[in-house]
C-alpha positions in Angstrom: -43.3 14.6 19.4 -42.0 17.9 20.3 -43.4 21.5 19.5 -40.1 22.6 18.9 -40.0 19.6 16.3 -43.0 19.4 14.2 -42.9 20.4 10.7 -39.5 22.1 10.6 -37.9 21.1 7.0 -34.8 19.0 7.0 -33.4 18.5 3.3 -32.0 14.9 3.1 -29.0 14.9 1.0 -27.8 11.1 0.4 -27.2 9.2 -2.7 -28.1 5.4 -1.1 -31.5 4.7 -1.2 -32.0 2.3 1.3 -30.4 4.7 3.5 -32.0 7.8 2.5 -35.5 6.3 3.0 -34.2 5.3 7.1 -33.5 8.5 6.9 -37.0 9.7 5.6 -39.0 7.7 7.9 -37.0 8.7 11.3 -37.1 12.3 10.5 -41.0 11.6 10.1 -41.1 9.7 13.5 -39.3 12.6 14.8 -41.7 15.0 13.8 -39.8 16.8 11.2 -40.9 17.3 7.9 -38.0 15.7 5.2 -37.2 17.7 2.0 -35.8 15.4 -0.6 -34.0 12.8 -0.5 -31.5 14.4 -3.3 -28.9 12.2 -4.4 -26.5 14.2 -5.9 -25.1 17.9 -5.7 -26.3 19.9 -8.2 -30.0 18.9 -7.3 -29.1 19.7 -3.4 -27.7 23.2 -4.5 -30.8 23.6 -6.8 -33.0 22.8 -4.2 -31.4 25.3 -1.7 -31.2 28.1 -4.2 -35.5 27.7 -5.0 -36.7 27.1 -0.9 -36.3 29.5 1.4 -37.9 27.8 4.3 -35.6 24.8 5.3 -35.0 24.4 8.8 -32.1 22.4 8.7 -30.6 19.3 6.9 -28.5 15.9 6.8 -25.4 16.1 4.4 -24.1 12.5 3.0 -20.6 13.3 2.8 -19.8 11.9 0.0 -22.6 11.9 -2.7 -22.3 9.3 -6.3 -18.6 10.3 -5.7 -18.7 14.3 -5.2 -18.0 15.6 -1.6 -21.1 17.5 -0.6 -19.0 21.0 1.2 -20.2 23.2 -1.6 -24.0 22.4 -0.2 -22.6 22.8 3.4 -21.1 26.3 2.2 -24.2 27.4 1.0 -26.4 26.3 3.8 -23.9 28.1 6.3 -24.1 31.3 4.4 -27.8 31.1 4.4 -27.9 30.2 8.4 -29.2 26.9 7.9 -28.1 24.3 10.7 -26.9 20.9 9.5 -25.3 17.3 10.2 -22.9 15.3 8.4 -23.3 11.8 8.0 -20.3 10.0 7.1 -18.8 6.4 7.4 -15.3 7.7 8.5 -16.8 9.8 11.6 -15.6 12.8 12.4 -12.0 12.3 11.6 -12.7 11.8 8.0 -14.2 15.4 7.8 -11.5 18.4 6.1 -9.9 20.0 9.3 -12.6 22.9 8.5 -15.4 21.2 9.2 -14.3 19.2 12.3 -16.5 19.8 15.3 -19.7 20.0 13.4 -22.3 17.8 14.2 -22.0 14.6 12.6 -23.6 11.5 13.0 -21.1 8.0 11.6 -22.6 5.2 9.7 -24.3 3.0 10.5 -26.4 4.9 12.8 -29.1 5.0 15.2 -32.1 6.9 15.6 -31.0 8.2 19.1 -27.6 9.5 16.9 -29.9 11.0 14.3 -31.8 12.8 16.6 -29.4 14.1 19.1 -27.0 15.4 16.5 -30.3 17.3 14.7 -31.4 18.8 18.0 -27.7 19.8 18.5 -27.5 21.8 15.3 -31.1 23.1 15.5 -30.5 24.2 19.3 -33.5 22.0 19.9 -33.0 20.9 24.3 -33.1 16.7 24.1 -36.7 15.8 25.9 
């Protein structure tokens, strides 16, 4: 585990549980400390407008049917680094959003990780 890893917070937004507890216990592998998961919107804008100290996070881009940019807006007005996670890849990102990190389902640790330390600015060990 890395110094430039350990304990940063990473909110975990992502509405399938199976998925989001993968999730959990890679970032904890990682080193990183997981917020959440929330699975739905309004809890993940909730949660960003009460903790100050987030680090980063992992956006599900679509969460119980609601696409998760206005979390992405707010975390990019607060300078918070993040990854989308999406079944479609890329391509099924809004032309806006295209060539931020983003991880496609299903994926692997290695993807997990390498997109994170992409967004954080974090140099793969």
């Amino acid at each position: 585990m890395s110094d430039a890893v350990r304990g940063r917070r990473i909110l975990v937004v992502e509405d399938e549980a199976l998925v989001a507890m993968l999730l959990e216990t890679m970032l904890e592998d990682m080193g990183f400390a997981p917020v959440g998961p929330v699975d739905d919107i309004d809890t993940a804008l909730e949660v960003l407008r009460n903790d100050n100290r987030l680090d980063g996070a992992l956006l599900d881009v679509n969460v119980a049917g609601r696409e998760v940019f206005p979390v992405a807006e707010a975390l990019k007005a607060m300078g918070v680094p993040f990854v989308f996670s999406t079944g479609y890849g890329e391509g099924g990102l809004p032309e806006d959003w295209r060539g931020h990190p983003t991880i496609q389902k299903p994926f692997t640790e290695d993807a997990v990780r390498d997109a994170l330390f992409q967004a954080l600015g974090i140099a793969a060990v």
